[in-house]
C-alpha positions as CSV (number, residue, x, y, z in Angstrom):
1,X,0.0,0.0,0.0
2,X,1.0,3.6,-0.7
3,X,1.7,6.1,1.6
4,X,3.3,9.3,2.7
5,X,6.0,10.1,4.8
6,X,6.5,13.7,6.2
7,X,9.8,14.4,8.4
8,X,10.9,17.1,10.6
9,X,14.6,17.5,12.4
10,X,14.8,19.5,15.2
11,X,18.2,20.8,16.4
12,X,18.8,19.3,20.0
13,X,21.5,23.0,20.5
14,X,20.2,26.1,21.9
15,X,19.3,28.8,19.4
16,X,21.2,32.0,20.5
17,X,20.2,34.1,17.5
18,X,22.4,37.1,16.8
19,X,22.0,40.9,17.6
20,X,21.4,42.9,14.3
21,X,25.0,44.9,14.9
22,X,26.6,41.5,15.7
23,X,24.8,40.2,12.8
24,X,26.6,42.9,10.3
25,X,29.5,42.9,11.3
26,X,30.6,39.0,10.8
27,X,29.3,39.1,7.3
28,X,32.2,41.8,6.2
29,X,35.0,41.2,8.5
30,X,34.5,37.3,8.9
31,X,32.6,35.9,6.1
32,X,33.3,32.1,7.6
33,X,31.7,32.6,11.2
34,X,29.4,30.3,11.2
35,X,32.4,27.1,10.2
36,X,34.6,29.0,12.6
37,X,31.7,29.3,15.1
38,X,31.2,25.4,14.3
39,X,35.3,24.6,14.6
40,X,35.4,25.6,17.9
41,X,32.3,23.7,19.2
42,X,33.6,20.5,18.0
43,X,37.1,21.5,19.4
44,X,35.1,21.4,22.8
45,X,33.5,18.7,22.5
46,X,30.1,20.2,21.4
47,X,28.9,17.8,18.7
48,X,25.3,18.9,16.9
49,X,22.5,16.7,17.3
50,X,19.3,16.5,16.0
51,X,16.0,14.9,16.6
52,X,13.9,14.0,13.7
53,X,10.4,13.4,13.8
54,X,8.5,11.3,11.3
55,X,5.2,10.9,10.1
56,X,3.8,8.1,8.1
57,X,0.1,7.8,6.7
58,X,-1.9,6.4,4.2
59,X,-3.4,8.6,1.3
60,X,-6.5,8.0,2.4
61,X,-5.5,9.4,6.2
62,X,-4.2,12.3,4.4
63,X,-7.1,13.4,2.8
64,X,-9.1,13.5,6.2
């Protein structure tokens, strides 16, 4: 039987979003933040993990 599959990954880090003035200024002066920001972490011992969710139904479940 057919069916469809939906998935969703959720990032297991905290989300520390970034001012608007810290936000500018990496994107002149240090165009690779975010793989030096990401360097460092796994230097520490701060792997990334993710959760993913996953939903399977039938067409017919999908419809309803």
């Amino acid at each position: 039987e057919a069916a469809s599959c939906k998935s969703h990954y959720k990032s297991e880090q905290v989300i520390n979003n970034l001012s608007v003035e810290t936000a500018n200024e990496p994107s002149g002066s240090h165009p690779d933040y975010s793989l030096r920001d990401l360097y460092y972490a796994l230097a520490a011992g701060k792997y990334p993990s993710w959760t993913i969710y996953i939903q399977v139904m039938t067409f017919k479940q999908t419809k309803t």
